[in-house]
Short mmCIF file of the C-alpha atoms (twelve columns), coordinates in Angstrom:
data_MODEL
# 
_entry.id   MODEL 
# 
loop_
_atom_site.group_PDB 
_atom_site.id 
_atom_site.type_symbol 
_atom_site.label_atom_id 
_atom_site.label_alt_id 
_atom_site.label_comp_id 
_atom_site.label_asym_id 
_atom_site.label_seq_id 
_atom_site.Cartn_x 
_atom_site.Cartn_y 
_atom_site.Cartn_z 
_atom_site.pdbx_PDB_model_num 
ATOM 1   C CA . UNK A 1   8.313   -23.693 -48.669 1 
ATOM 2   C CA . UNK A 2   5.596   -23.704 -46.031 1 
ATOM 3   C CA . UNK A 3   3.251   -26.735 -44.895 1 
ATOM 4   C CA . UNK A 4   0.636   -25.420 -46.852 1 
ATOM 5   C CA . UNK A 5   2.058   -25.893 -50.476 1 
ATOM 6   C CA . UNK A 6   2.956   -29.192 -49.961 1 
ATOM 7   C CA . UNK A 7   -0.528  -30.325 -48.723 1 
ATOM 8   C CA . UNK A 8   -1.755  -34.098 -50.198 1 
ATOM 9   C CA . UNK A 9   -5.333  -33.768 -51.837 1 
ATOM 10  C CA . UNK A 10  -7.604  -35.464 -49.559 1 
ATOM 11  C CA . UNK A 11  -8.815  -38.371 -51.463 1 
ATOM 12  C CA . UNK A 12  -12.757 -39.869 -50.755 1 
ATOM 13  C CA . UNK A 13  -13.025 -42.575 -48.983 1 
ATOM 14  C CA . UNK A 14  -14.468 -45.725 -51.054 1 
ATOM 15  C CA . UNK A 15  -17.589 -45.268 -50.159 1 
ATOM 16  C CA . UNK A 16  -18.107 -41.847 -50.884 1 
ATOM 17  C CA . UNK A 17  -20.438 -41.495 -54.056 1 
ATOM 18  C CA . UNK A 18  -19.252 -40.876 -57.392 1 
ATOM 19  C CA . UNK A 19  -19.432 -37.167 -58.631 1 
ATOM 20  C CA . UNK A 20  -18.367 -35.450 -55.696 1 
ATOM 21  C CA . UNK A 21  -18.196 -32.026 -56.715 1 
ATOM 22  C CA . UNK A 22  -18.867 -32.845 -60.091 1 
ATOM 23  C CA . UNK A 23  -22.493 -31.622 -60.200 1 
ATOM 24  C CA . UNK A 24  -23.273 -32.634 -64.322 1 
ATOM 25  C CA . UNK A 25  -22.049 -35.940 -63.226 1 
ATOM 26  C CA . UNK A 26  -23.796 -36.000 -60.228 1 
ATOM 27  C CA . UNK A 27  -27.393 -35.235 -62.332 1 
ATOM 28  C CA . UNK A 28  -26.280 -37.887 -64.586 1 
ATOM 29  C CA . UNK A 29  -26.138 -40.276 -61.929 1 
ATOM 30  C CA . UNK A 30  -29.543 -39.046 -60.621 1 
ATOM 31  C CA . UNK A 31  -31.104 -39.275 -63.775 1 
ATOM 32  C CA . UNK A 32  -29.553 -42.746 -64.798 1 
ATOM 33  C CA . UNK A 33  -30.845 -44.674 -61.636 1 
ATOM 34  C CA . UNK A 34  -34.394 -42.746 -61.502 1 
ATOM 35  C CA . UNK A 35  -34.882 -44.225 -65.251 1 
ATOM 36  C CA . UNK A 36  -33.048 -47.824 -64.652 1 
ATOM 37  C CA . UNK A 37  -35.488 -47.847 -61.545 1 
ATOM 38  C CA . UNK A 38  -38.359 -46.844 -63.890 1 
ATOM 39  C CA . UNK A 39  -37.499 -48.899 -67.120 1 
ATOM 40  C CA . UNK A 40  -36.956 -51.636 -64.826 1 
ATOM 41  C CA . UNK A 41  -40.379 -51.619 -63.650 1 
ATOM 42  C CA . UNK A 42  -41.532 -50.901 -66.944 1 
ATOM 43  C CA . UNK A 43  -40.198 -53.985 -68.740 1 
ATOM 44  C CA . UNK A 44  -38.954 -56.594 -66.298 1 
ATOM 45  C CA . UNK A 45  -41.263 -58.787 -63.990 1 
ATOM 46  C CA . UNK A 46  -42.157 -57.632 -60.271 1 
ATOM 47  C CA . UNK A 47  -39.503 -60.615 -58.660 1 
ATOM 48  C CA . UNK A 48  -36.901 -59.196 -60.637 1 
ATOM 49  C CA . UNK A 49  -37.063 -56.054 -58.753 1 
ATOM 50  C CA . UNK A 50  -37.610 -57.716 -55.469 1 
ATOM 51  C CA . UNK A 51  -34.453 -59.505 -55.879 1 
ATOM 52  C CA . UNK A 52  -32.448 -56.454 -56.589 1 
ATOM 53  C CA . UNK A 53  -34.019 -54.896 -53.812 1 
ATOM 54  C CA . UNK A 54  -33.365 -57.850 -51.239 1 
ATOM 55  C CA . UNK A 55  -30.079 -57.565 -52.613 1 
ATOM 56  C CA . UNK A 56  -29.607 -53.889 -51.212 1 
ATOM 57  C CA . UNK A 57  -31.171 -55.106 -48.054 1 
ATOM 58  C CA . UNK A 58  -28.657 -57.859 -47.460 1 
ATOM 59  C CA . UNK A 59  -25.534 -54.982 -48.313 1 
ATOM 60  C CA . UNK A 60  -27.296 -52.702 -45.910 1 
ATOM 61  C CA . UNK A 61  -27.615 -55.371 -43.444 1 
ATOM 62  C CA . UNK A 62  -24.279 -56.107 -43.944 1 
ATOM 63  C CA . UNK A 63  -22.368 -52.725 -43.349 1 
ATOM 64  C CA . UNK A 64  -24.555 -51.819 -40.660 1 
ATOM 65  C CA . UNK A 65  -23.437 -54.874 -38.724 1 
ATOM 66  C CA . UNK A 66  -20.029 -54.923 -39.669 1 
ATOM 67  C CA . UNK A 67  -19.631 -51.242 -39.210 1 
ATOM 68  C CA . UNK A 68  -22.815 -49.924 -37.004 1 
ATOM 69  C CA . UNK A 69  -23.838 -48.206 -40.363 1 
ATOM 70  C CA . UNK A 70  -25.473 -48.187 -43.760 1 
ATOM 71  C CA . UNK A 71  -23.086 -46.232 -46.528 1 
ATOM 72  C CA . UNK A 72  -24.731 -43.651 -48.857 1 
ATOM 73  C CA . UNK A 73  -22.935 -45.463 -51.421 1 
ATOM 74  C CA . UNK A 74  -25.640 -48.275 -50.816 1 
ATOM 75  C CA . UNK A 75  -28.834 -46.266 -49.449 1 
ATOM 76  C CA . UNK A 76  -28.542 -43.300 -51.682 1 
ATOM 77  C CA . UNK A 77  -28.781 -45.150 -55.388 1 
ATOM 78  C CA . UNK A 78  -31.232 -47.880 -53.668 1 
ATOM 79  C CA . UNK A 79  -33.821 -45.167 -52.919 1 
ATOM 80  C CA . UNK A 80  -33.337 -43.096 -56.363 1 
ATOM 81  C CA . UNK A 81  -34.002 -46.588 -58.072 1 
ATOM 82  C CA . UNK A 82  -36.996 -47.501 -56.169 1 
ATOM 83  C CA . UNK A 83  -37.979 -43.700 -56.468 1 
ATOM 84  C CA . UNK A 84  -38.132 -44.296 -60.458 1 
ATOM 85  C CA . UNK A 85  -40.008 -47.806 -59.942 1 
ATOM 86  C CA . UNK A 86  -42.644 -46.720 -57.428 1 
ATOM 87  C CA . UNK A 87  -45.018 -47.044 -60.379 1 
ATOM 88  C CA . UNK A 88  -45.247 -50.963 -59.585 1 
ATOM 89  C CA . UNK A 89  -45.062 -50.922 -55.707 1 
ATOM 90  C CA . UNK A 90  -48.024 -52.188 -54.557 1 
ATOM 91  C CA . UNK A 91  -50.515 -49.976 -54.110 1 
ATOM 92  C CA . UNK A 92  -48.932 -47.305 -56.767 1 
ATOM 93  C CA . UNK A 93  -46.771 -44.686 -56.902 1 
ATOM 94  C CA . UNK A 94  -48.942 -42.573 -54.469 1 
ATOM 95  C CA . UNK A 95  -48.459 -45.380 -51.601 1 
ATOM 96  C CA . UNK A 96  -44.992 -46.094 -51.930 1 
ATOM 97  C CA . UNK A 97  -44.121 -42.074 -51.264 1 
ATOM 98  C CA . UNK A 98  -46.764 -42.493 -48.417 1 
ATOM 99  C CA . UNK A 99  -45.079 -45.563 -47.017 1 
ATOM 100 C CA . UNK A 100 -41.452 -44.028 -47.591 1 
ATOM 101 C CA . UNK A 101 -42.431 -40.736 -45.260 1 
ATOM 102 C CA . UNK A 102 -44.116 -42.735 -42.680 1 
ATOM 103 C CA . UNK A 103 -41.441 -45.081 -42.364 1 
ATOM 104 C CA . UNK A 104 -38.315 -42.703 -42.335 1 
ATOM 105 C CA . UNK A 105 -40.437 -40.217 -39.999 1 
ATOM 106 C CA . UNK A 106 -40.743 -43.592 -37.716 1 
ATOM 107 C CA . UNK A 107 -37.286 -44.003 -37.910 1 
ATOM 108 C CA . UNK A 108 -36.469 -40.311 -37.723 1 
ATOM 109 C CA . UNK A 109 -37.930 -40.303 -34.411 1 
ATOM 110 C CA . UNK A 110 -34.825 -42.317 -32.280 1 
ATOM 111 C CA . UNK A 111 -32.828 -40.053 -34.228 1 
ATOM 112 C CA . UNK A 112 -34.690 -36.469 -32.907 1 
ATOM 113 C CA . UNK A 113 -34.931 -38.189 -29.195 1 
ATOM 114 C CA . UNK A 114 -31.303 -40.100 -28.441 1 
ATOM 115 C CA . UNK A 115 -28.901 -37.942 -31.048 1 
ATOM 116 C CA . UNK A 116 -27.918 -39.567 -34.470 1 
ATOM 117 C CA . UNK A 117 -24.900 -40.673 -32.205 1 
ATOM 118 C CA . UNK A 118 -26.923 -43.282 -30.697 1 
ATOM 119 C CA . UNK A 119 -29.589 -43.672 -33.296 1 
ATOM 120 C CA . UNK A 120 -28.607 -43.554 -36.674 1 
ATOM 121 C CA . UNK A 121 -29.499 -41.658 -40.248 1 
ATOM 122 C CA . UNK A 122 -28.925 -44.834 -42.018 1 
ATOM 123 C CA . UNK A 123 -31.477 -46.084 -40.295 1 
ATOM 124 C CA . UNK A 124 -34.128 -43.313 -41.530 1 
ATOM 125 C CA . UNK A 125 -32.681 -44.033 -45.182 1 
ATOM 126 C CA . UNK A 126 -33.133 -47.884 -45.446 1 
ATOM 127 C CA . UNK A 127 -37.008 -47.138 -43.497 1 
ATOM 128 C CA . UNK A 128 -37.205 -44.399 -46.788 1 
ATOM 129 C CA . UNK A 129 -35.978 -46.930 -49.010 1 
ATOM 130 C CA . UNK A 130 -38.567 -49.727 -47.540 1 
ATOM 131 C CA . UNK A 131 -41.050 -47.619 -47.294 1 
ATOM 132 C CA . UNK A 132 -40.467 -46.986 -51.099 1 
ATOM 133 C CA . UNK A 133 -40.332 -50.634 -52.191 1 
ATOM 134 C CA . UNK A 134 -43.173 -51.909 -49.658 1 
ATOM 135 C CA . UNK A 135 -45.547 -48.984 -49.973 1 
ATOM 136 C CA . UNK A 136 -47.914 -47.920 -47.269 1 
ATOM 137 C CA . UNK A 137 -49.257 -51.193 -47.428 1 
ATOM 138 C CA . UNK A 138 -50.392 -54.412 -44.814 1 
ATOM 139 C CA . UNK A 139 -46.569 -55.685 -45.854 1 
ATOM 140 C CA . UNK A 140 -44.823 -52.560 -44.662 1 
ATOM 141 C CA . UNK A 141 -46.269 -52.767 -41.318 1 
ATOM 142 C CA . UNK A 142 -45.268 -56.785 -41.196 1 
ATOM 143 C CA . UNK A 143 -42.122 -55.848 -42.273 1 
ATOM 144 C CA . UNK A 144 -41.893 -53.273 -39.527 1 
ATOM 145 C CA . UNK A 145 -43.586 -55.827 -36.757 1 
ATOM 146 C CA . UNK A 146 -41.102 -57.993 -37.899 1 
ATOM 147 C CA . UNK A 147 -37.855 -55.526 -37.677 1 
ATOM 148 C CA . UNK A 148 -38.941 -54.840 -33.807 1 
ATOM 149 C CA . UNK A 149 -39.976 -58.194 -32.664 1 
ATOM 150 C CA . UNK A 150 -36.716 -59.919 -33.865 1 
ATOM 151 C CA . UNK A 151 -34.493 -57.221 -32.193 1 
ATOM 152 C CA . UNK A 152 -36.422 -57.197 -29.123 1 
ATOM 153 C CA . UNK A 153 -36.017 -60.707 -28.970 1 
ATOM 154 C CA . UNK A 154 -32.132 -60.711 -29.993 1 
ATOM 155 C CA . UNK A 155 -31.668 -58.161 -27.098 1 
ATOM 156 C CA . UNK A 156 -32.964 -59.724 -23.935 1 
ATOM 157 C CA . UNK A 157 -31.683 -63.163 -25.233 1 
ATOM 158 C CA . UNK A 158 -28.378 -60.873 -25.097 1 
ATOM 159 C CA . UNK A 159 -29.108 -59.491 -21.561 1 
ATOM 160 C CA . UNK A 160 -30.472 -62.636 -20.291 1 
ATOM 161 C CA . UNK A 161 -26.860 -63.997 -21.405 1 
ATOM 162 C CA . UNK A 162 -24.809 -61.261 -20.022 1 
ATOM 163 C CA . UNK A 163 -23.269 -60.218 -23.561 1 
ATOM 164 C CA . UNK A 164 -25.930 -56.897 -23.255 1 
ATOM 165 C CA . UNK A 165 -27.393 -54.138 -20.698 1 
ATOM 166 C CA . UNK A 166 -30.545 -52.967 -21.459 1 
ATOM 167 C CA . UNK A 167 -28.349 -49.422 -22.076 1 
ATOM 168 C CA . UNK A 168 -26.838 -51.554 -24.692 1 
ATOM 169 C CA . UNK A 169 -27.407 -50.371 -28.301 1 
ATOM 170 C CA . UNK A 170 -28.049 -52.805 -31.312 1 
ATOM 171 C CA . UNK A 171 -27.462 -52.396 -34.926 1 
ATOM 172 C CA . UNK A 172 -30.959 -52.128 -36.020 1 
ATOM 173 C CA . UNK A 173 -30.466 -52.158 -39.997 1 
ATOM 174 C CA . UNK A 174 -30.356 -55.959 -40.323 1 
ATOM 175 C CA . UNK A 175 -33.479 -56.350 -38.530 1 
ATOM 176 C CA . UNK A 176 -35.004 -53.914 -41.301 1 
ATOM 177 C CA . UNK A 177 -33.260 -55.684 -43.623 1 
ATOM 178 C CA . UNK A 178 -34.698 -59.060 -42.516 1 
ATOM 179 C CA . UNK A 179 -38.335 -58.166 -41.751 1 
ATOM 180 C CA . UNK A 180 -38.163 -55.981 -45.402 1 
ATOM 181 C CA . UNK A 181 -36.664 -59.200 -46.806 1 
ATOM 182 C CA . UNK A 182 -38.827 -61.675 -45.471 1 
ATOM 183 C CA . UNK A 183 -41.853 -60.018 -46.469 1 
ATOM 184 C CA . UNK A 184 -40.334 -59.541 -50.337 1 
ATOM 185 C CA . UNK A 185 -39.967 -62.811 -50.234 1 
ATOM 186 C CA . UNK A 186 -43.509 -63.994 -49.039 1 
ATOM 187 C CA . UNK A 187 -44.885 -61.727 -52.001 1 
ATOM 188 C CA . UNK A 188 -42.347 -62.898 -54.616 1 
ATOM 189 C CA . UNK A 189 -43.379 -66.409 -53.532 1 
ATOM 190 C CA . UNK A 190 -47.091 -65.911 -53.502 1 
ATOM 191 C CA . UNK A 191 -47.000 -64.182 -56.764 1 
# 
């Protein structure tokens, strides 16, 4: 018997998303988040959506600290959710697919200059996802100001202690995830 036969099916790792080469489940999947994203938006009030979504911001913000990235498991079935409530992001349906290009092709940009080594995809998927929720609106730009300000100030507190270089590279998902969050919250409180 040769190595070959006696090969051990390469199992996903937990992470991976469900329906891996299973393309009916797959479109099941699609379909089943796209209309829990739109009957959600439909039927349920506006902070019940921004708590889900701060929800997916806190996981995001969460892997990509732990593990210096966001899981498709996380970004993937956030964005096909928000895709099927865009109707209620403010400003329509028409701003939140503005605001989701904008923001990933923001993000994108780190990833075209310094590699997707250095600057990641996950990244470019949590900007999609924000730029879903938020629309192409005064509160995605906060949110942005606020994602750059914080980790500009978190790294040259860390060079001015010695714990970073300015070559240094910081997870920047949680600083999404905060200014994203923040501003969800301001508008769920102001509501």
């Amino acid at each position: 018997m040769d190595n070959d036969s006696m090969r051990v099916p390469r199992s996903q790792p937990i992470t991976a998303l469900p329906g891996a080469g299973q393309p009916v489940l797959r479109l099941a999947l699609i379909l089943g988040l796209l209309g829990m994203g739109y009957l959600s938006a439909n039927f349920l009030p506006r902070a019940f959506l921004y708590v889900l979504y701060v929800a997916v911001l806190a996981a995001a913000a969460y892997f990509d600290f732990r593990e210096r990235r966001v899981p498709n498991i996380v970004s993937y079935p956030a964005i096909l959710f928000a895709l099927g409530a865009m109707q209620r992001t403010p400003g329509g349906w028409q701003s939140a697919l503005l605001g989701a290009l904008i923001a990933a092709a923001i993000m994108l940009a780190p990833v075209l200059i310094y590699g997707a080594q250095r600057a990641g995809i996950g990244d470019v998927k949590l900007a999609l996802f924000i730029g879903l929720v938020l629309g192409l609106t005064s509160a995605l730009f906060w949110a942005a100001l606020i994602a750059f300000a914080t980790a500009a100030i978190v790294g040259l507190i860390g060079v001015i202690l010695g714990r970073l270089t300015f070559k240094s590279s910081l997870a920047f998902g949680p600083f999404m995830a905060l200014g994203a969050g923040g501003v969800l919250a301001y508008l769920m409180l102001s509501a």
